[in-house]
TORKOL-4160 file (C-alpha; in steps of 0.2 Angstrom, whole numbers, padded with zeros to 4 digits, m for minus):
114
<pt num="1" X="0502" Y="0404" Z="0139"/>
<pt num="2" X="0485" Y="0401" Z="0133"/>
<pt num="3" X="0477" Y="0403" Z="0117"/>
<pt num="4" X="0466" Y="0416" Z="0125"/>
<pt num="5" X="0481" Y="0428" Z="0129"/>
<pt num="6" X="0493" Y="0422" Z="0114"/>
<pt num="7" X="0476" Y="0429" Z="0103"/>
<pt num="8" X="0473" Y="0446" Z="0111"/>
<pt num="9" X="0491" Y="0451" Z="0110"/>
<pt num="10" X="0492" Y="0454" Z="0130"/>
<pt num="11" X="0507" Y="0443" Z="0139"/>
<pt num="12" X="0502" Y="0435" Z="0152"/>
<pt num="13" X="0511" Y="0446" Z="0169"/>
<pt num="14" X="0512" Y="0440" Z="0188"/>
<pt num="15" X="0505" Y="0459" Z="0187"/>
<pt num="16" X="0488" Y="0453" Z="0178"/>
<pt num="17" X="0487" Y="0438" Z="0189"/>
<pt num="18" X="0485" Y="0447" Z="0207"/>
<pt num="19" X="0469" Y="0451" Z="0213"/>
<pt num="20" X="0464" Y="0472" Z="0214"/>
<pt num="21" X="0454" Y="0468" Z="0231"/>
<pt num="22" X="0439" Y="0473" Z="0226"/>
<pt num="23" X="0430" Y="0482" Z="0242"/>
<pt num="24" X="0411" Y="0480" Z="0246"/>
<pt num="25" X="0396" Y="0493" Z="0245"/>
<pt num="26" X="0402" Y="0496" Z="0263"/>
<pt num="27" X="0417" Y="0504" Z="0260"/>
<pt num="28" X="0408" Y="0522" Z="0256"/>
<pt num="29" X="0400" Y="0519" Z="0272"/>
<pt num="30" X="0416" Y="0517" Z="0283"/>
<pt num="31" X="0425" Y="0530" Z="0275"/>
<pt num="32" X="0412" Y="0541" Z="0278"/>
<pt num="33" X="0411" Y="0536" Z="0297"/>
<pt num="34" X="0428" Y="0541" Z="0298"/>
<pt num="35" X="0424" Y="0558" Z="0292"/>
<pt num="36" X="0411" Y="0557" Z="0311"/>
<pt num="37" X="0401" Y="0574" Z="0301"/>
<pt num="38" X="0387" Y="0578" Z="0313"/>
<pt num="39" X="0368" Y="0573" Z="0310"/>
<pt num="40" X="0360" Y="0584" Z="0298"/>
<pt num="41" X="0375" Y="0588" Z="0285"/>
<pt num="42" X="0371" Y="0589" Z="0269"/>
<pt num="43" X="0375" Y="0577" Z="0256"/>
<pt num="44" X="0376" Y="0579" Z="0237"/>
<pt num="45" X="0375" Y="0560" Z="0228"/>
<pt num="46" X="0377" Y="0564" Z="0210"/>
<pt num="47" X="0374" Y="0552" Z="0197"/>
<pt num="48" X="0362" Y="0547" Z="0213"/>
<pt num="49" X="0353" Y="0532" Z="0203"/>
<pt num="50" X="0339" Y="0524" Z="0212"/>
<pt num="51" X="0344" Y="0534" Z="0229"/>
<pt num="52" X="0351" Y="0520" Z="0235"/>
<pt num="53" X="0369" Y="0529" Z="0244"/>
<pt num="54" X="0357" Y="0543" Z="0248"/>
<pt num="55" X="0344" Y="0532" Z="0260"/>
<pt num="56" X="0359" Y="0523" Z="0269"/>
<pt num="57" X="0368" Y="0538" Z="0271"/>
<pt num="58" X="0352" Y="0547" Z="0278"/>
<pt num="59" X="0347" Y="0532" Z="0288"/>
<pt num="60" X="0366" Y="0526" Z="0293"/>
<pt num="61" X="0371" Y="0544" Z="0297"/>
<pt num="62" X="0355" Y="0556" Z="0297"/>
<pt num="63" X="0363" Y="0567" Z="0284"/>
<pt num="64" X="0349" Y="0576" Z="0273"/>
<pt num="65" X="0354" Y="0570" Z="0257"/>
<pt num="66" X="0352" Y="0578" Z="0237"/>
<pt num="67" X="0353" Y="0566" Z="0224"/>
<pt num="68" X="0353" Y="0574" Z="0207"/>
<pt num="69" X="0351" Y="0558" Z="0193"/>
<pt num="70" X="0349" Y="0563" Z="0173"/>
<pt num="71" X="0341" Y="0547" Z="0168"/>
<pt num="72" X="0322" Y="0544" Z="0169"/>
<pt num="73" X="0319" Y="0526" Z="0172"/>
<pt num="74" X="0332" Y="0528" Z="0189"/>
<pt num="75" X="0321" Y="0541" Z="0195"/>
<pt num="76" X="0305" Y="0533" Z="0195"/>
<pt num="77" X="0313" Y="0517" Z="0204"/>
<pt num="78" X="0319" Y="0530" Z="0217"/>
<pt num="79" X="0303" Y="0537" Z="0218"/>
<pt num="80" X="0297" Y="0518" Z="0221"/>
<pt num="81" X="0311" Y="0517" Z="0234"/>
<pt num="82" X="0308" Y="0532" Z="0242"/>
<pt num="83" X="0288" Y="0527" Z="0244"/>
<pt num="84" X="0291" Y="0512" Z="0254"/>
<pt num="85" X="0304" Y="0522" Z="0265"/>
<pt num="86" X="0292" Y="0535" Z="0266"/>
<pt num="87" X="0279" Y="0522" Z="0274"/>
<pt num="88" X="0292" Y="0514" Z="0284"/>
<pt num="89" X="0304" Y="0528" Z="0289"/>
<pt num="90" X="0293" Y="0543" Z="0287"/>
<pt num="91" X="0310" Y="0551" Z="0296"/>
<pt num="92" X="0322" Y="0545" Z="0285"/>
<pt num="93" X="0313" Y="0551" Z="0270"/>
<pt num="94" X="0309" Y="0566" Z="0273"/>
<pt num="95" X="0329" Y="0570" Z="0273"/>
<pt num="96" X="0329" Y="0564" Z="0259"/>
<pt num="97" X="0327" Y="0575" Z="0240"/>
<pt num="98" X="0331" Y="0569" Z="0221"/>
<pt num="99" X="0329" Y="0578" Z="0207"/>
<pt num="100" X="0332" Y="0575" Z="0186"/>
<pt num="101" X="0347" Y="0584" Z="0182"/>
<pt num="102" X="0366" Y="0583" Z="0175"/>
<pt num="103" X="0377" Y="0589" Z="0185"/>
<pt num="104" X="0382" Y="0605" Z="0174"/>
<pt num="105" X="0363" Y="0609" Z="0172"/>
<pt num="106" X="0363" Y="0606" Z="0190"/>
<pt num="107" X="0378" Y="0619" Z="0195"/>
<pt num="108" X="0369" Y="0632" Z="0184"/>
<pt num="109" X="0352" Y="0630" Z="0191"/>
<pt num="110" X="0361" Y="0632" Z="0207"/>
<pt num="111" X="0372" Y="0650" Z="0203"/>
<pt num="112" X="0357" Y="0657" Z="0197"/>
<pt num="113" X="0343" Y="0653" Z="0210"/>
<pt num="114" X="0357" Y="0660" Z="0223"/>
């Protein structure tokens, strides 16, 4: 066992030694292939980031996608993002909506505009 292990107490398992099989970025997008949803479903990405998910989703699948992100500084580089796709895949973007929210503020903005 090495000092490392003996130090923090944890004993060292055949379980702690096998690998969890971490999956790619890709698997979203095959499990979602397997779902075959039509063109033009809509997708909620909350926690949306820098829209990443939401432009492969919308390009991959030509789902129109909302990304809801609380944070600030992801929505600006989402805006940046969504810019350049803008100029590149006018088409693509205009599927595409994010806006600054939580998801419970979100929810509630949502009932009562209904």
């Amino acid at each position: 066992m090495s000092s490392e292990v003996r130090q923090s107490g944890l004993a060292q398992t055949p379980e702690l030694s096998e690998s969890l099989g971490p999956r790619g970025f890709d698997l979203m997008f095959d499990l979602v292939a397997e779902l075959d949803l039509p063109p033009g479903s809509t997708v909620l990405d909350v926690g949306a980031r820098e829209a990443y998910h939401c432009i492969e989703l919308s390009r991959r699948f030509g789902f129109i996608t909302h990304g809801i992100e609380p944070v600030r500084r992801h929505l600006g580089n989402a805006a940046d993002a969504l810019d350049a796709l803008a100029a590149a895949e006018p088409e693509v973007a205009a599927r595409i909506c994010m806006q600054r929210a939580s998801l419970s503020g979100w929810a509630y903005q949502t009932r009562v505009s209904t």
